[in-house]
C-alpha positions as CSV (number, residue, x, y, z in Angstrom):
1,X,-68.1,-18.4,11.6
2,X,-70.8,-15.9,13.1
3,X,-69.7,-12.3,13.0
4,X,-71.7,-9.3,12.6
5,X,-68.8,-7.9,10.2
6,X,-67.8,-8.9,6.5
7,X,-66.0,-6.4,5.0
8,X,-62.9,-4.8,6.5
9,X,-60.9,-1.7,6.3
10,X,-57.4,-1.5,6.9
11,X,-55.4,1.6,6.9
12,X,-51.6,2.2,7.6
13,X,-49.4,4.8,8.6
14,X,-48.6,5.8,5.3
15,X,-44.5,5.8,4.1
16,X,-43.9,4.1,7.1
17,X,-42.0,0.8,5.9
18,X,-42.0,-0.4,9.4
19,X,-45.8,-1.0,9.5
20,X,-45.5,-3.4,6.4
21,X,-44.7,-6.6,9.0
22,X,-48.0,-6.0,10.8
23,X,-50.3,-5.1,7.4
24,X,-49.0,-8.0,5.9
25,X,-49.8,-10.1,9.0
26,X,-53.6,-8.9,9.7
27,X,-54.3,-8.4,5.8
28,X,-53.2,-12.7,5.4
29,X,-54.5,-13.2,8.7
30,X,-58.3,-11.5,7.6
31,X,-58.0,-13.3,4.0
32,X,-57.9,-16.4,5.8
33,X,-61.3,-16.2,7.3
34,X,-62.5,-14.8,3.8
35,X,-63.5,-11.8,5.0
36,X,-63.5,-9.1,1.7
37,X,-60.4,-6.7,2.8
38,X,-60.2,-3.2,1.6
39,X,-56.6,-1.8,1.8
40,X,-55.9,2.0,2.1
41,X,-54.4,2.8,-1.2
42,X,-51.2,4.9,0.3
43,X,-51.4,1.6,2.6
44,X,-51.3,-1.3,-0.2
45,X,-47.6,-1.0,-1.1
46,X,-46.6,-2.4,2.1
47,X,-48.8,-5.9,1.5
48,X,-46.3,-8.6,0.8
49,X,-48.3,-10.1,-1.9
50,X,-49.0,-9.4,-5.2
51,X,-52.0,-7.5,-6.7
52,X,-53.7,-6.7,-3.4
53,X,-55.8,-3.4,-5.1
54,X,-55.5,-0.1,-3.6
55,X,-58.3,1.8,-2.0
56,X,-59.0,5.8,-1.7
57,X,-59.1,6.1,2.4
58,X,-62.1,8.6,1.8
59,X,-64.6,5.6,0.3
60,X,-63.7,2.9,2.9
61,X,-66.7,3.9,4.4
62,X,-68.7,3.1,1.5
63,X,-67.7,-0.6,1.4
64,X,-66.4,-1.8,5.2
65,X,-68.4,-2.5,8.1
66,X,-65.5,-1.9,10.1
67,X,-62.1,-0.1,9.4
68,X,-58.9,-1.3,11.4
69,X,-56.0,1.6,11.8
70,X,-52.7,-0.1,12.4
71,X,-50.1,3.1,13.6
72,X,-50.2,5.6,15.8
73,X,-53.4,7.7,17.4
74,X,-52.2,10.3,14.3
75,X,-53.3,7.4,11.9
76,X,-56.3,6.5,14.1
77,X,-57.5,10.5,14.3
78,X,-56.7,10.0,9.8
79,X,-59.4,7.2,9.4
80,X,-61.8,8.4,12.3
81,X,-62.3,11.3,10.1
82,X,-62.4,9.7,7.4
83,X,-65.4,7.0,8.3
84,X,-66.9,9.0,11.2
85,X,-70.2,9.9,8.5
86,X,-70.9,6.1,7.9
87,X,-71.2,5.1,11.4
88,X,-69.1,1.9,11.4
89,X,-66.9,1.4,14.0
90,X,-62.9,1.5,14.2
91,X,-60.0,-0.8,16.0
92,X,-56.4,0.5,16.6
93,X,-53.3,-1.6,16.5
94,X,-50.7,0.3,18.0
95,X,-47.0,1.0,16.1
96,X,-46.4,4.5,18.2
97,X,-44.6,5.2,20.6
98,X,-47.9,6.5,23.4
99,X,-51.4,5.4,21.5
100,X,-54.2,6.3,24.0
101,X,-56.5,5.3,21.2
102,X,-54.8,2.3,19.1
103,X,-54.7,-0.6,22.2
104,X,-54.1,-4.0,20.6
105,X,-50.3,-4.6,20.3
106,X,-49.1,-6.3,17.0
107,X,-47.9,-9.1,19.9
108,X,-51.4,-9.8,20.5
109,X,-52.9,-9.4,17.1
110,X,-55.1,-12.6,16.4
111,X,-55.7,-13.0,20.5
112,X,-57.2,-9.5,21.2
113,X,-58.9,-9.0,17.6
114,X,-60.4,-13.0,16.9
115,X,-63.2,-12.1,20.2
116,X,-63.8,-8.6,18.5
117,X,-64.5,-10.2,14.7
118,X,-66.8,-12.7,17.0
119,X,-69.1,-9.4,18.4
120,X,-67.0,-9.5,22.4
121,X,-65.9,-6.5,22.9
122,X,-66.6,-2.9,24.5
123,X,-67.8,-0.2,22.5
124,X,-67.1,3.8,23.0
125,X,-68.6,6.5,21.4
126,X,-66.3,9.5,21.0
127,X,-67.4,12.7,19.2
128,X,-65.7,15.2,17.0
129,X,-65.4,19.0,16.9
130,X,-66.5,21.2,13.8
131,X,-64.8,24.0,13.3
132,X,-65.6,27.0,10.6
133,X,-64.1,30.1,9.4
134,X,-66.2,32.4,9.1
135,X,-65.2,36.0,6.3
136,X,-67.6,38.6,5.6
137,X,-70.4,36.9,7.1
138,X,-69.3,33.8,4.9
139,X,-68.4,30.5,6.1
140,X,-65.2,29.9,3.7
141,X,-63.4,26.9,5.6
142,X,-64.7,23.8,7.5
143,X,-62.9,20.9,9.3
144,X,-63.5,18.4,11.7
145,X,-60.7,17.8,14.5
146,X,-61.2,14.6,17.1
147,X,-58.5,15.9,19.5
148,X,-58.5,19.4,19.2
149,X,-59.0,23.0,17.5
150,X,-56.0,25.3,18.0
151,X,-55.9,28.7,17.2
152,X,-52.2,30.1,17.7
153,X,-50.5,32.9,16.5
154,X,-48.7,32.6,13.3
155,X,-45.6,35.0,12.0
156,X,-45.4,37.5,14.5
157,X,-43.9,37.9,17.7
158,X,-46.6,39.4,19.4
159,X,-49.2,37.9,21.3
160,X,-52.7,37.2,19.6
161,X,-55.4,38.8,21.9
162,X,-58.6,36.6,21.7
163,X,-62.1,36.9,22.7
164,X,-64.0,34.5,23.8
165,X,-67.8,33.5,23.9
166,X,-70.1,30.6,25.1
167,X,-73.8,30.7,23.6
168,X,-73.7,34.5,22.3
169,X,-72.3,35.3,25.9
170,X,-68.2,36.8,27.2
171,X,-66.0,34.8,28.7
172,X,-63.2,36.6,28.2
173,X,-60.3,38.4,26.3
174,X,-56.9,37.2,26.7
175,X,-53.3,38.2,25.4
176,X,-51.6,34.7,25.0
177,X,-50.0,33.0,22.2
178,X,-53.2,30.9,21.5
179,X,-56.1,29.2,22.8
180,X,-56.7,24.8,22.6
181,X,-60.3,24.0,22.5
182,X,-60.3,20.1,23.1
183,X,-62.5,17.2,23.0
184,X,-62.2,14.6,25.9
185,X,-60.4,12.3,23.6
186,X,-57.6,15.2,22.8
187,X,-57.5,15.8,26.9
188,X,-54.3,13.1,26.5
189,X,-52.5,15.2,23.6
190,X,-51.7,18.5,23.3
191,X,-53.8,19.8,25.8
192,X,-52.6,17.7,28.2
193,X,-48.9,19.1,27.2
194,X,-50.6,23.2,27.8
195,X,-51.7,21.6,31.5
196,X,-55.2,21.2,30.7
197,X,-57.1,18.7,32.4
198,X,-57.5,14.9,31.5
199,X,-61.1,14.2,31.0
200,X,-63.0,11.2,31.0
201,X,-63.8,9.9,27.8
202,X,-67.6,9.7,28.0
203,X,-68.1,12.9,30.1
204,X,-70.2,15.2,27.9
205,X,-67.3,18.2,28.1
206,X,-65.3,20.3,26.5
207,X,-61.8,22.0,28.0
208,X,-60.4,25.5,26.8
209,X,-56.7,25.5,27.5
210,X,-54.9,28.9,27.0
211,X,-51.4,29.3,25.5
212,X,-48.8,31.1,27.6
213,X,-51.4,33.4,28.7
214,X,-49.8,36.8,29.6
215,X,-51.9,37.0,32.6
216,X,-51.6,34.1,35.3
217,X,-55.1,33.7,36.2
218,X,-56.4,33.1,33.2
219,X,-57.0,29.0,33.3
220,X,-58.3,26.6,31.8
221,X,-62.1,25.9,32.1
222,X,-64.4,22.8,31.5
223,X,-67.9,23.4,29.5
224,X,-70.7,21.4,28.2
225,X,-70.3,19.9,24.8
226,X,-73.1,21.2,23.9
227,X,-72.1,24.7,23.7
228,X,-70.9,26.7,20.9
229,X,-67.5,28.8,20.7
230,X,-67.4,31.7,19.0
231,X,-63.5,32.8,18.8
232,X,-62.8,36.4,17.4
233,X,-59.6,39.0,17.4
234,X,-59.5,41.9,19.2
235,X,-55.8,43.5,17.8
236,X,-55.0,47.5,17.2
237,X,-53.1,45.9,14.0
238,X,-53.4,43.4,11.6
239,X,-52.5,39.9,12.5
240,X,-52.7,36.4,11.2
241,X,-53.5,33.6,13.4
242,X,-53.2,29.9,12.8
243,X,-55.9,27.2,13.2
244,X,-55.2,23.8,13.5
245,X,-57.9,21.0,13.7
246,X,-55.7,18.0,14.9
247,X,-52.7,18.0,12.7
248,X,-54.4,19.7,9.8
249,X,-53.7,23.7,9.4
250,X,-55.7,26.3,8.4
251,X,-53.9,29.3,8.1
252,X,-54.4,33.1,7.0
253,X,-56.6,33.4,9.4
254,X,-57.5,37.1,10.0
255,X,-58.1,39.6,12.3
256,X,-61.5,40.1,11.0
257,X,-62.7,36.6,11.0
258,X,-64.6,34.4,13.5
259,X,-64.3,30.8,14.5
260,X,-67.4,28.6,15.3
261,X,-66.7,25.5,16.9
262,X,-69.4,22.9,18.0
263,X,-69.3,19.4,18.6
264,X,-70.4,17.2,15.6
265,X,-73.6,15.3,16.2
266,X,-71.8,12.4,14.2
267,X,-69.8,10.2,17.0
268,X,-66.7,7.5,16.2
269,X,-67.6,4.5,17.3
270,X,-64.2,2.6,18.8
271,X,-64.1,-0.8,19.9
272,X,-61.9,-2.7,22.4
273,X,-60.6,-5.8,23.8
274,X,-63.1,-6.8,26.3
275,X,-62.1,-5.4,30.1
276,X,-60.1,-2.6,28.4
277,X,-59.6,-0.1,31.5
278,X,-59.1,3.8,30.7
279,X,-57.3,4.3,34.1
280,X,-55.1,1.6,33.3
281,X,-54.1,2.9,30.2
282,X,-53.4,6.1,32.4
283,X,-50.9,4.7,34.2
284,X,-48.9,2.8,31.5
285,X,-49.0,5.6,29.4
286,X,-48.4,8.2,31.6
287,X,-45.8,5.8,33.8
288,X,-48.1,6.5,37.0
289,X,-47.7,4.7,40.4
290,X,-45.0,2.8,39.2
291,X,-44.1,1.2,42.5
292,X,-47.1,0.6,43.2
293,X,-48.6,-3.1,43.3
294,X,-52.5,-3.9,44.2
């Protein structure tokens, strides 16, 4: 069989025994074709077979040539980070309940993924924010986020008055009860839920999406990717804010500190079915023009 892949990554959504169907399925089903199969170690207990070994998700990378995430986009955002430095490309089978990322069903499991072990399929490229924390002139926290960096407040009432700047130069200061800084994949998630735009995947953007601003005029705004955001406090008290990089938190963050976010040069490379249509998955996701029939 001619395929520009031999090993292959698979990794679950872990303590989910409702995944362990599917795993078992795609783990016999990529045996079969003797391909070498590297299980996620927090994956491997849901194999139906016996003495399948266990694999550290963080060295996947060093061994597959491709990684397959069966969940939902919070599992595909897991291994994205997780691989993103080795440059080998990721498919998601979807087992959640939207997945704007993960777009073979378990249904159509040998149809959809057979072309893409054969080389037919699209590729994107989707890049990743870096975020740093930045003490006493001292970076002492760094994290990557795929979707989105969040800054919010954190255990106080008050609002969390941030400032704002875009290559060294003021946006703006803003009372609110936090600020989204997303990528064009994270446009779909929680930005999407603060009314932030939807971007395009491939446009070369970035959206800031305030919280509950406590002035009304204060939007959201679309910038280059290029740029870097430089987030500080501007309180007449202490406060301490929470950061969030997609589901991971970074918190004790303090009035004195500065976040840096750019976009990491290092993209994800995602493939899909052949003909796979982001305005499509729009409107099934997002249950648009229902009644509508071309």
């Amino acid at each position: 069989m001619h395929t520009p892949f031999r090993s292959i990554g698979i990794v679950g959504k872990p303590s989910d025994p409702d995944i362990a169907d599917t795993l078992s399925r795609l783990y016999g089903y990529l045996v079969s074709l003797d391909y070498a199969v590297y299980v996620a170690q927090d994956s491997v207990q849901f194999i139906n077979q016996e003495g399948v070994p266990g694999w550290p998700m963080a060295v996947l990378g060093q061994h597959c040539d491709l990684v397959i995430a069966v969940g939902g986009d919070g599992t595909f955002l897991a291994a994205a980070r997780a691989i993103v430095g080795y440059g080998i490309p990721l498919i998601g089978i979807n087992l959640g309940r939207l997945g704007f990322l993960v777009d073979i069903s378990p249904q159509d499991l040998s149809s959809k993924l057979q072309p893409i072990l054969h080389g037919h399929y699209s590729e994107e490229h989707r890049y990743l924010l870096r975020a740093k924390i930045i003490r006493d002139g001292q970076v002492i926290h760094e994290e990557t986020a795929v979707n989105e960096v969040a800054i919010h407040r954190w255990v106080t009432p008050s609002m969390i008055e941030i400032v704002t700047k875009i290559d060294g130069v003021f946006l703006n200061s803003q009372r609110s009860d936090g600020l989204i800084i997303s990528t064009p994949t994270g446009s779909t998630a929680y930005s999407l839920s603060a009314g932030g735009p939807i971007l395009y995947p491939s446009l070369n953007a970035l959206v800031l999406v305030p919280l509950n601003p406590h002035t009304l005029s204060n939007r959201p705004i679309v910038i280059h990717d290029t740029a870097e955001i430089e987030i500080s406090f501007c309180q007449t008290k202490q406060i301490n804010a929470l950061v969030t990089c997609d589901h991971i938190e970074i918190p004790d963050v303090r009035i004195s500190d500065k976040i840096l976010i750019t976009k990491d040069p290092k993209p994800i490379r995602i493939l899909h079915p052949e003909g796979q249509d982001f305005f499509q998955i729009l409107r099934n996701k997002l249950n648009w023009s229902s009644g509508y029939h071309s």
